[in-house]
Structure formats: C-alpha cells, structure tokens
N, C-alpha and C positions, 0 to 999 in steps of 0.2 A: 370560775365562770369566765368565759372569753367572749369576746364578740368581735365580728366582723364587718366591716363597712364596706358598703356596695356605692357607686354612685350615684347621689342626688339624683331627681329627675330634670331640675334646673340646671342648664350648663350655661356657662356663662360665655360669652360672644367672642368669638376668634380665641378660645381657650382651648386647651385639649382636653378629651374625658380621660379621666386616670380608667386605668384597666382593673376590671372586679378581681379582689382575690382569687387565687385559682379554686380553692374551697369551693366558692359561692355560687359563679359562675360556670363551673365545671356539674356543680350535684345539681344544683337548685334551677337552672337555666329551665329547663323543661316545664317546671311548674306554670311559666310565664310567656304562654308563648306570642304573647303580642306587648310584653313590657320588662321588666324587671326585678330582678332581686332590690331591694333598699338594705335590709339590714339581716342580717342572722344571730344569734346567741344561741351559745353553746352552756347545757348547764347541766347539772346529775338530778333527774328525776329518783322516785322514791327505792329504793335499793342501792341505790348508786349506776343507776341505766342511764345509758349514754341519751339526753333530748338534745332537741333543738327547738327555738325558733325563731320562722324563716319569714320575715314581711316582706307582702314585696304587693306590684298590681301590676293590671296592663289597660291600655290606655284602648280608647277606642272616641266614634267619631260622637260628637262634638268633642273636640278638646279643646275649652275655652280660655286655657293659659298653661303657661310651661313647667309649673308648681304640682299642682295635683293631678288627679289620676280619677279614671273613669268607673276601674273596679277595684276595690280592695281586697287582696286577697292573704288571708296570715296563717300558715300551716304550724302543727305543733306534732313535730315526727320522734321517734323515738329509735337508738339505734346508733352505734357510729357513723360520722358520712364516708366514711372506709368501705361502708357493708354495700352489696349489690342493693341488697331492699332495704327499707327504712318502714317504721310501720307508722300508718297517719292516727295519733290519737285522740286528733280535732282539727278543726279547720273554720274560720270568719269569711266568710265571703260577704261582702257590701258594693253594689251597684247604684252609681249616681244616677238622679232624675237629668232629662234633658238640657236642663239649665244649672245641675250641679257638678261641682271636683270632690273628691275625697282628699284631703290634705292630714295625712298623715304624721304624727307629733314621732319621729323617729327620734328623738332624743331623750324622750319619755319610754318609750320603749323599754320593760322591765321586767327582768326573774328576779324575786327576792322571796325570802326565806325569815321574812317578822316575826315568826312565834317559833322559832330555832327549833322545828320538830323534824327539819330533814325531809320536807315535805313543800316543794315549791310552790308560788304563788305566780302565775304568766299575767303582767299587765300590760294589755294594749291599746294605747289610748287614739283617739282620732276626731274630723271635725267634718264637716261638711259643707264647703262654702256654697251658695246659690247665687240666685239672681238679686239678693239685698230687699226682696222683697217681704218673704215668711222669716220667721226666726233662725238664724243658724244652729243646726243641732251640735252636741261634743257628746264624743260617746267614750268610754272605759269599760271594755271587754276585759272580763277577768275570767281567766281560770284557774281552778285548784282541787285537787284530785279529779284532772280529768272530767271537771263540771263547767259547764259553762253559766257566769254573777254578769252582772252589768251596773254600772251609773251613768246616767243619760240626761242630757240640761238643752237647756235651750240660753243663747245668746239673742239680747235686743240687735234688730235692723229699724224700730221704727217706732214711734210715739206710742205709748199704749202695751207696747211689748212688755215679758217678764223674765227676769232670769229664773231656770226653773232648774232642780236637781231630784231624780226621779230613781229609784233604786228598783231592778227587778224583784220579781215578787218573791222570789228565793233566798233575797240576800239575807235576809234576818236569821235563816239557817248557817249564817258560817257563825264562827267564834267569834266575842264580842269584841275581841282585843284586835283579829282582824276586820272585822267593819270597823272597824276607828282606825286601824293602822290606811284603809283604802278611802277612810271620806277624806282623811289628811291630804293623801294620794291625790283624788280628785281636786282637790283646792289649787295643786300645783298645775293640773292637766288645765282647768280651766282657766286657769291666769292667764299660760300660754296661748291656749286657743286664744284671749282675747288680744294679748298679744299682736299674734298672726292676723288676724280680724280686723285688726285695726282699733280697737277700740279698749285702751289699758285699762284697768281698773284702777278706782280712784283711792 
C-alpha cells in the first residue's frame, strides 16, 4: 500500500507551496475543479485490483479560514491511474452550512485489512468546525465491500452539551471483530478531532 501526499490547504506565509506529485495532480486534478487533491492511497482491492483513494474538496464562498474546506469530496476508484478510465466504486460528498469548514483528519486517513481476509476496510474520518455555537459533529465514513458504515459524535461548544457516539443503522451487520477493531478506530479519530478543536480530553 503507498500513499501519496498532496498539499495542505494551509500554506504558510512567504513560503512556497511544494508541487503535487505528478500521480496526483496529473489524474486527480479534474475531480476538483475549484480546490484540490489532499491525499491519495493506493491499495489492492479484492482479487488484487488496482484501487485508490483519492481526498481531496474545493472550497467555495464563505471561506472562513485557511484550514478547512467548503465541500468534501472523497472518491474510491478502482483501476490503475495508468488506465484512461478508472471506475468510480463510491464517492462521500459533504457540503458545509454557511458558517461551517470541513476539516479533514488526513492523517487518519486509512485502508486497513484487520481480519486478514484480503478484503479492504476504506476509513475516512472528518470534523465539522461551525460557529461554536451547536455542537461540533466528527464523522467516520467507512467502507467495505463496496458498502458504505458510519460512527458519528458530536463534540461539547457549550454548558449542557454532550459528547455523543452514534453508529449507523447498518453497523451491527459487519463482523464483530470488525465493529471492535473501528469503535477502537473511532477513539483515536475523536481524540484528534478534540485535539483540532481545541479542546484535549482529560
């Protein structure tokens, strides 16, 4: 499994932006046409078929800081990026409210293979900063075989708030070794997010 790194959406002041892999930016550029690739991994879907997946958003108006992103968008293609076509075998689209970013855990960002069946697991975690008013949500999009799982929480902004951890209605359908190996999962996604948020856990 390889992965490749695109640039941050944060550039830092009188710095230069490094230039995207030619991979990244050469296949993937078009997915995005008002933002960018963030990250790609390369992995063997079930037969040993060439996948990818490809994060990335594009930003759009209000942009209320130089961090997140207006839409999320995370494609999961199948295919070498050699081949003219790639076939799309899912796709996460998320659009922020007025006064939200998508801030993306691209370091969470994860194909793993926990019950050693040769049968991928796609984790893509993320956060939703707002106006500090409502709760901040973190989300964990999972797929595996090509299905799309979720765990979904909510972060305190305010007296009375709750931290919540909410599992789609589907989850109880995967194997049990995986719902344990991803509420684990979740624990590290949410640390982070609180992290980011400003707000460590104690």
């Amino acid at each position: 499994m390889t992965t490749a790194m695109a640039p941050a959406f944060a550039t830092p002041v009188a710095t230069a932006e490094p230039a995207s892999p030619p991979a990244v930016s050469a296949a993937y550029a078009s997915l995005y046409p008002k933002g960018r690739v963030l990250r790609v991994i390369d992995y063997q879907g079930p037969g040993g078929t060439a996948r990818q997946v490809v994060l990335g958003g594009d930003y759009g108006p209000p942009v209320l800081d130089d961090k997140g992103m207006n839409y999320l968008r995370v494609f999961g293609l199948e295919g070498a990026v050699t081949e003219p076509v790639q076939a799309q075998r899912w796709e996460i689209k998320e659009a922020s409210g007025p006064l939200c970013v998508i801030q993306p855990l691209q370091d969470l960002l994860k194909v793993d293979d926990p019950l050693k069946s040769a049968d991928p697991v796609v984790l893509v975690p993320y956060w939703v900063d707002c106006d500090g008013l409502d709760p901040t949500n973190v989300k964990l999009i999972i797929y595996y075989q090509d299905r799309k799982y979720a765990l979904r929480g909510t972060l305190p902004n305010q007296e009375g708030d709750d931290i919540t951890r909410t599992p789609s209605a589907n989850f109880t359908e995967l194997p049990a070794a995986l719902q344990q190996y991803l509420w684990d999962y979740w624990a590290k996604v949410e640390k982070q997010a609180r992290l980011e948020h400003g707000d460590p856990p104690n």
